[in-house]
C-alpha positions in Angstrom: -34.7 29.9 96.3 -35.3 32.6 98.7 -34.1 36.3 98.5 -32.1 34.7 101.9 -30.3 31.8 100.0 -29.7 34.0 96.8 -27.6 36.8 99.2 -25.6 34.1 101.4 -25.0 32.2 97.8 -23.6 35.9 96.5 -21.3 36.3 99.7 -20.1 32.9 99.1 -18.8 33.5 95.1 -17.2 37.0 96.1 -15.5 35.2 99.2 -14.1 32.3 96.9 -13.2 34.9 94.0 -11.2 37.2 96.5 -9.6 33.6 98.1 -8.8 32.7 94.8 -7.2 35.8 93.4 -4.9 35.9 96.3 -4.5 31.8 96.4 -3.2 32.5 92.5 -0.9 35.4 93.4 0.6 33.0 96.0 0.4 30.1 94.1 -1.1 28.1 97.7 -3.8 25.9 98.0 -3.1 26.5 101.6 -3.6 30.0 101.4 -6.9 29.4 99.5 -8.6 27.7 101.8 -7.2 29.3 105.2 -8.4 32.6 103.1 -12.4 31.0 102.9 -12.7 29.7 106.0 -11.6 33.1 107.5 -13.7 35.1 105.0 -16.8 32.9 105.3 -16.4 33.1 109.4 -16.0 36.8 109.2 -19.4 37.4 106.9 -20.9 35.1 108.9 -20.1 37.3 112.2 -20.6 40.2 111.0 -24.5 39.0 109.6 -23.7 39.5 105.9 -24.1 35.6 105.5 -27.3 34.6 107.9 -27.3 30.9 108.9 -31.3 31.4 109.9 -34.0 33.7 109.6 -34.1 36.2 111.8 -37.1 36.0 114.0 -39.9 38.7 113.7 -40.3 41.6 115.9 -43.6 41.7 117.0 -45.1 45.3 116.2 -45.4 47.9 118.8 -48.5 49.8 119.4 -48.1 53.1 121.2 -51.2 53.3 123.6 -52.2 56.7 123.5 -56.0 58.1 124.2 -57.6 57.4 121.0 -58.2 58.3 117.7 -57.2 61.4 116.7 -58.8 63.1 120.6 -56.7 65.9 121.9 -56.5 66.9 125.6 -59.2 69.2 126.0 -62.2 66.8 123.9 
């Protein structure tokens, strides 16, 4: 399992622990679930849960004169 699956898989437990402690002091399944979907749709919006990898920047290489050459050399 990737250090990716492992983080989405820890959202996921904290958004069905805080669904479900708010579900119990409600006492609705209703509430549970409309709780998870909103929480999962939020994390996912807000990047915390990442559906795919992000792609790779590709590195950027100032151009300058050289190695280590000053002005006057």
């Amino acid at each position: 399992m990737s250090a990716r699956e492992k983080l989405n898989q820890a959202y996921i437990n904290g958004v069905l622990l805080i669904a479900g402690l708010i579900a119990a002091c409600a006492e609705s399944l209703t509430v549970f679930l409309t709780l998870t979907v909103i929480l999962i749709a939020l994390a996912i919006h807000a990047g915390e849960i990442r559906t795919s990898p992000r792609p790779h920047k590709p590195q950027h290489r100032p151009r300058g004169r050289g190695r280590g050459r000053g002005r006057g050399e």
